[in-house]
N, C-alpha and C positions, 0 to 999 in steps of 0.2 A: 504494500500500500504506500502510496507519495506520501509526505511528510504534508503538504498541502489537504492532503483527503483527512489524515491524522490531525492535524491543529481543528481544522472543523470539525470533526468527529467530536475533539474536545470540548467546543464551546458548544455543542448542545448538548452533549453530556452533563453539563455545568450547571445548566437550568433546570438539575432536579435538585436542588439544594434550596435551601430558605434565603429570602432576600428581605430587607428594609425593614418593616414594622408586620409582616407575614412570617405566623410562625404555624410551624409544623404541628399540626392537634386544633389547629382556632378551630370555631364556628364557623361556619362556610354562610355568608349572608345567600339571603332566598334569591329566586329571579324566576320569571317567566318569560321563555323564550320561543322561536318558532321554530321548528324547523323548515328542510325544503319541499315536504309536502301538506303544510300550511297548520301541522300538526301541533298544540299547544303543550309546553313539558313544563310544570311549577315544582322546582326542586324540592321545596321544603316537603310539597305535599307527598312527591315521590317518598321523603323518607321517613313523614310520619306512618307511613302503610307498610313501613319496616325494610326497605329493601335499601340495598348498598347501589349507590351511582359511580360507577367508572368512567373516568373522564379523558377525552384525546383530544391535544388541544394541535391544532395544523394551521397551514396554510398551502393555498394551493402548489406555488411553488418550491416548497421544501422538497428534498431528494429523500431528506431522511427520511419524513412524514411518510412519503408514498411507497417507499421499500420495508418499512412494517407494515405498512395499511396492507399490500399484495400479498402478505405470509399469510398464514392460515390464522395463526395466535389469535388475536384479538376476534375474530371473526367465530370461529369455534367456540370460545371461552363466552359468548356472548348468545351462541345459540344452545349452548348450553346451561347455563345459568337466566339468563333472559327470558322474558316473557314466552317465549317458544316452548324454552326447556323449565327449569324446576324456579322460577318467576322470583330470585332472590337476589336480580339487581336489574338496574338499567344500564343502559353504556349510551354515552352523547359526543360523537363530534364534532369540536367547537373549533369556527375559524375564528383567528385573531388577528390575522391582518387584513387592513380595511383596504388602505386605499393603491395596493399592486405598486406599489415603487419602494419597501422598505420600510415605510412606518406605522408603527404601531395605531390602531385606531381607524373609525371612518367605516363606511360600506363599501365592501366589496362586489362586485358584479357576479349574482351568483352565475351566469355560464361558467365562468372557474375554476369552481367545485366541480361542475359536469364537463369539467375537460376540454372547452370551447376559450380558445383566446382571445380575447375581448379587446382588437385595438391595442397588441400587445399593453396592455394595463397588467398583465402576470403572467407566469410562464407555468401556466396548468401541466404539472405530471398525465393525469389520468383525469378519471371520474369517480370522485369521492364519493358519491350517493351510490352509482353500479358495484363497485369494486368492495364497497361496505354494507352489512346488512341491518345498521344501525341507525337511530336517526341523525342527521347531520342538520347542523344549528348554523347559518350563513353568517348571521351578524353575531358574533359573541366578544367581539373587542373588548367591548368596554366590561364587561365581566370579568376577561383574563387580566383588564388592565388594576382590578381591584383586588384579584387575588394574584397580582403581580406575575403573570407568565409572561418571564423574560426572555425564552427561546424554544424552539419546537424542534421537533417532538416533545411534548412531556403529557405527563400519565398520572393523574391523582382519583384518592378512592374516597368519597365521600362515606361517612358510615352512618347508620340510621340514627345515630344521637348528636347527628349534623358535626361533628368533628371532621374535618378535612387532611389527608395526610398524602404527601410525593407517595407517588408507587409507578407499576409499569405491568405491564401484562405480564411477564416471565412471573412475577411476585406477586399475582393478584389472589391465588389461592392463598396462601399462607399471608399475606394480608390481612385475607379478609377473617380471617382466624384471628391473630395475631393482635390487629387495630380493631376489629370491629367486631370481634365474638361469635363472628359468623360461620359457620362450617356448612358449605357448598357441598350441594350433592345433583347428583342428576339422576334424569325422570328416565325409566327405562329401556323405551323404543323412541329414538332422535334421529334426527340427520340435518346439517348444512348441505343444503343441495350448494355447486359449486358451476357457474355457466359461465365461462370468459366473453368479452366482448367478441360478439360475430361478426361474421364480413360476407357481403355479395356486390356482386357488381351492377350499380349503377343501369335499372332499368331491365334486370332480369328478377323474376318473382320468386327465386327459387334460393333457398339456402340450406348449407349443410350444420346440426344445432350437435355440438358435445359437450359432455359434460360429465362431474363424476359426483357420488353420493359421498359426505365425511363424513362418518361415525358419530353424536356429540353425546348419544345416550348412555347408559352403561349395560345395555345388554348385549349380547356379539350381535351380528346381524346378516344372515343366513339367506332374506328375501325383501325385495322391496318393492313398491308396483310404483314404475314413474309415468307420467301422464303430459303428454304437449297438448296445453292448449291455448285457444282466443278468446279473450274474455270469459263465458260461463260455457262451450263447446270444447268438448273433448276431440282432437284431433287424431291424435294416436295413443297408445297405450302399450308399456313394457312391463311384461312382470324378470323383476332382475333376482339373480341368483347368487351367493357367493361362498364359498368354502374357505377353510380356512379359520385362523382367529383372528376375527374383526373389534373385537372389542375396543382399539386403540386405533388413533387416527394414521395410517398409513401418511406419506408423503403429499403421494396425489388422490387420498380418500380410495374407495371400493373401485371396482372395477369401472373402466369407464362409459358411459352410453352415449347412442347417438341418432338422430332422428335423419335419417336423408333425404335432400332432395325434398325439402319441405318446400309447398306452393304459397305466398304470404300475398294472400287477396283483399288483406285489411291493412289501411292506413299506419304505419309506423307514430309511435306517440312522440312528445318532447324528446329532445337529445337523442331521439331511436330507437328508445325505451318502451316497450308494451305495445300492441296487447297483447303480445304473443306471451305465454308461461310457462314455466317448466314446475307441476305441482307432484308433490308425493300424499298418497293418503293410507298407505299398509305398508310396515313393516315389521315382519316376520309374522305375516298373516294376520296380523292383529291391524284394525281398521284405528284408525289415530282420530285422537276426537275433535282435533282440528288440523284442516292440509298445510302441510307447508308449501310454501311456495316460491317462486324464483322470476322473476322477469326479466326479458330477453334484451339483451339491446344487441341490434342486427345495425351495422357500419356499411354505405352502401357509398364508396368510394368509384370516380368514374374514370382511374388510368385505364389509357388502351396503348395498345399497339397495333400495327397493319404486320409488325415483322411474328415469325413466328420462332427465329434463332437467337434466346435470351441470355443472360449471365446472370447468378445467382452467387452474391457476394458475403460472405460473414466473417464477422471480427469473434471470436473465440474468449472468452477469460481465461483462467489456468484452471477451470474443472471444464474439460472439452467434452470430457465421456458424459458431460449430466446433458449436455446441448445437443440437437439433435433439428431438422427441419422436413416438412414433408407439402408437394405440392396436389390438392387435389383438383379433379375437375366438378364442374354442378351437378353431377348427382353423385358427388361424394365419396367416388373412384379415385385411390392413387395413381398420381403416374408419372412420378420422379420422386427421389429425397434425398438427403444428404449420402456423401461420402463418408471413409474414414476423420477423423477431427485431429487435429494438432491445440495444444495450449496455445494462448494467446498470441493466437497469428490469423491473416487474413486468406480465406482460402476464396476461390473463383471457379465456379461450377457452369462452362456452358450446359445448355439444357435446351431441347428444341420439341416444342408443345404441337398438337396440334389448330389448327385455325378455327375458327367463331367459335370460340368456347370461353366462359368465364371461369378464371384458376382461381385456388384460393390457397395463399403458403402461409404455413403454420410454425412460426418459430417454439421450440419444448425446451425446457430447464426442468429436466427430472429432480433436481435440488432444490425448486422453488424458489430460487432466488439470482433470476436471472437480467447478467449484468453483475453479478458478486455483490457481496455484503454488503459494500459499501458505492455498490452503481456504478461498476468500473463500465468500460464503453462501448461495453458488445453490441451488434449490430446486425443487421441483416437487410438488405437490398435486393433489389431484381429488375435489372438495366438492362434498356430494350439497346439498338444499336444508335451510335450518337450518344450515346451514352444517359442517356434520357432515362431517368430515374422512375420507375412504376410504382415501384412501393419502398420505404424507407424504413425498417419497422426497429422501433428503442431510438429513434436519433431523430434530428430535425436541420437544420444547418445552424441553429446556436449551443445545441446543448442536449446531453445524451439524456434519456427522461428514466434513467435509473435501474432499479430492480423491474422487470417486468412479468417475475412472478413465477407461474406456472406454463402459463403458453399463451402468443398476442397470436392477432391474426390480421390480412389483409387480401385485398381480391383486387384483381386488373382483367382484361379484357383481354383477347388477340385477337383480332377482325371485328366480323361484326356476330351480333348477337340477333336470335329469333326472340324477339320481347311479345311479353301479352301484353296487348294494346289494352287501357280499357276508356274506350273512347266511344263506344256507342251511346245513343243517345236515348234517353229518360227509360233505361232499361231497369225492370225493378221485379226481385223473386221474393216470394213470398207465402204461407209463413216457413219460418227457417228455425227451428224445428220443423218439419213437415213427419204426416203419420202416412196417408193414403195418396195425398197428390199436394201439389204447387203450382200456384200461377204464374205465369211471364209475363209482364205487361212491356213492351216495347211499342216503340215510334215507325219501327222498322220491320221488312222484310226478311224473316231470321232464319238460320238453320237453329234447334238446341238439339247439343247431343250430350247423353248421360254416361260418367266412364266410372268405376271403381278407381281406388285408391293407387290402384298399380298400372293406372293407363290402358285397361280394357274398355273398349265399348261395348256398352252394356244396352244404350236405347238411342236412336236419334227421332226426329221430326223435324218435316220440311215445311217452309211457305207458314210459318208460325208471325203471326199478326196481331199486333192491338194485343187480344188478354186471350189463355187460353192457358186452361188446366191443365196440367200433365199428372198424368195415374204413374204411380210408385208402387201401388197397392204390394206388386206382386218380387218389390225387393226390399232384399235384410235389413235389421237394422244395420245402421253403419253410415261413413262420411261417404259422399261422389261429388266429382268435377262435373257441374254442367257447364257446359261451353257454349254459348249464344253466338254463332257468326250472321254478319248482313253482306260479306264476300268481300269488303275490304280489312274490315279490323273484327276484331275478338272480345272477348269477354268472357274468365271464367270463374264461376263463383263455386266457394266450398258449399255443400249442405247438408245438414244431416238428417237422417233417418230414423224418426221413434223406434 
């Protein structure tokens, strides 16, 4: 490590120690604050109802901040003990810097926190709200500025008899022993469901969703049923399996899952976020008496190329065996990956794709902490000819954006792409749930044809006008693609089947 990475290391290291007229043990004064999804948090009242508050205090642009946020620690420990798991704490993180040039104070733009740079006004790692499964407080300044938080990262654990004490997630169990009397136990069937940010290209409807289950319960865990859905619609459904002893959280959690080749015929929310979800409701055959759940954020970046002879570039740290990268196509087929690895050297992979297809390359840190401990400056590229950069993934041209975790992702184009248009005009199906039939009401001269999940055709009708019923009576329940053509463009909507 540079002596440069060391001296900073040290000055936030520093800010867990007592400063000025703050001492370690005070009362922690009350506050009501929001967070970012408009949700109201009243400390005091949190800790008269007996529960311990853990505190992360950030800002967008710290390295540090965003290289524990991506480890599992705090994440785990929170779905664990948190409202999910056995409900004997809260966890809040609070930005404290306002105004994105270095000083303390003011409001900051929340895009920031959700990883959007704002006029360079800060230099956003990630997405604080995606990447954590806790609530995140945008304005907490003047908070931190009363209990004096003089550098970030730092970690304090408020206890139910409002006494305030420095802590860190390593130290939160025996903490919470220790300072607050508390002995932390967990509820017996859990899981952190864990979905990295997704990636499709730009104008195709289709993306590949992975992801893995992390243990945070204390019974092993044998079977799990995970569920992709949109809003209240169930789109697919896995019953997962696993051997072994699961009891403790592996690296990258339980085995991994994955949904292919998913059709996404619903509007993408804020930041890319929702409706899509990834929900668990049984494990180990026992029904959970509330789902967990996970929301999707799908990244739909528009690099292309017309060449199809590319180069695939990465910068290595000194654990090269935990690094690893793989290119797949839209429905979720391998078909390239990395070579042998060297330590921290740059290595150059020509690779030649085939044309109109969108790729999507997956950088992996099997040690979860990718970019090293302290965000050394690994990298990964994929440059068309002219050297024309597709995707850049941990890097940007001012500044490496750190640990990047478990695994990022990105998608580029090469030619052109077959997109579903959805451009017909005052086309409306309806109702959705349907039992026996569904209406089409179009403006247009339509074909609809009806497929299964796997691209069979199953029903079509011609010269479909104005409104007209169509009978289902006589298929399963279950999801289909109806596809409405009028001979120039398309339309295809999910629907399901009572």
């Amino acid at each position: 490590m540079s002596i440069k990475k060391i001296f900073a290391c040290a000055l936030l290291l520093s800010s867990n120690i007592t400063y000025g007229q703050w001492v370690d043990g005070d009362i922690i004064p009350d506050f009501t604050l929001e967070d970012l999804e408009g949700n109201q948090h009243d400390l005091h009242a949190i800790l008269d109802d007996g529960k311990m508050v853990f505190f992360e205090f950030f800002f967008p642009a710290c390295q540090y901040c965003w290289n524990d946020l991506v480890k599992h620690e705090i994440k785990d420990l929170y779905s664990a003990y948190g409202e999910q798991g056995s409900n004997q704490m809260s966890a809040l993180g609070i930005n404290v810097l306002g105004d994105g040039i270095g000083n303390w104070g003011g409001d900051l733009a929340v895009p920031n926190i959700n990883g959007v740079d704002i006029s360079n006004q800060n230099l956003p790692r990630g997405d604080y709200e995606y990447a954590g499964n806790y609530p995140i407080i945008p304005q907490g300044s003047a908070f931190g500025d009363t209990i004096q938080v003089l550098g970030c990262p730092k970690y304090m654990l408020a206890c139910p008899d409002k006494r305030l004490y420095v802590s860190a997630y390593q130290w939160l169990i025996s903490d919470a022993q220790n300072l607050c009397g508390v002995s932390l136990t967990k509820i017996q069937n859990n899981v952190r469901i864990y979905v990295p940010e997704l990636s499709t290209c730009s104008g195709l409807n289709r993306v590949n969703i992975y992801g893995h289950l992390r243990n945070t319960g204390s019974n092993n865990i044998t079977s799990a049923t995970v569920k992709l859905m949109v809003n209240n619609t169930v789109l697919s459904s896995q019953d997962l399996t696993y051997s072994g002893n699961n009891t403790t959280t592996a690296t990258m959690g339980l085995t991994e899952f994955k949904f292919d080749n998913v059709f996404i015929d619903q509007p993408l929310g804020e930041y890319d976020k929702g409706p899509y979800k990834i929900v668990v409701d049984k494990i180990n055959g026992v029904t959970l008496p509330a789902p967990i759940e996970k929301i999707i954020k799908i990244k739909t970046p528009s690099a292309s190329t017309a060449s199809t002879n590319l180069n695939v570039e990465l910068l290595t740290d000194d654990t090269s065996n935990e690094l690893s990268w793989v290119i797949y196509n839209s429905t979720g087929a391998v078909v390239t990956q990395n070579p042998s690895l060297v330590n921290s050297t740059t290595t150059n992979t020509p690779i030649t794709l085939a044309n109109n297809e969108c790729y999507t390359i997956r950088l992996k840190d099997s040690g979860g902490d990718g970019g090293g401990t302290y965000g050394d400056d690994v990298y990964l590229k994929v440059i068309a000819p002219s050297n024309t950069e597709l995707c850049n993934l941990n890097h940007n041209t001012n500044f490496s954006y750190g640990n990047f975790g478990y695994d990022i992702f990105a998608s580029f184009r090469v030619g052109a792409l077959s997109t579903e248009s959805n451009d017909l005009l005052k086309l409306s199906i309806y109702p959705n749930p349907a039992s026996d039939k569904f209406m089409v009401e179009t403006s247009e001269n339509v074909t609809v044809e009806i497929s299964d999940e796997n691209g069979k055709l199953i029903k079509s009708l011609e010269n479909v006008t104005n409104t007209k019923w169509v009978d289902i009576s006589d298929l399963k329940s279950g999801v289909y693609l109806v596809n409405v053509t009028n001979g120039t463009s398309s339309q295809a909507i999910r629907i399901v089947k009572d």
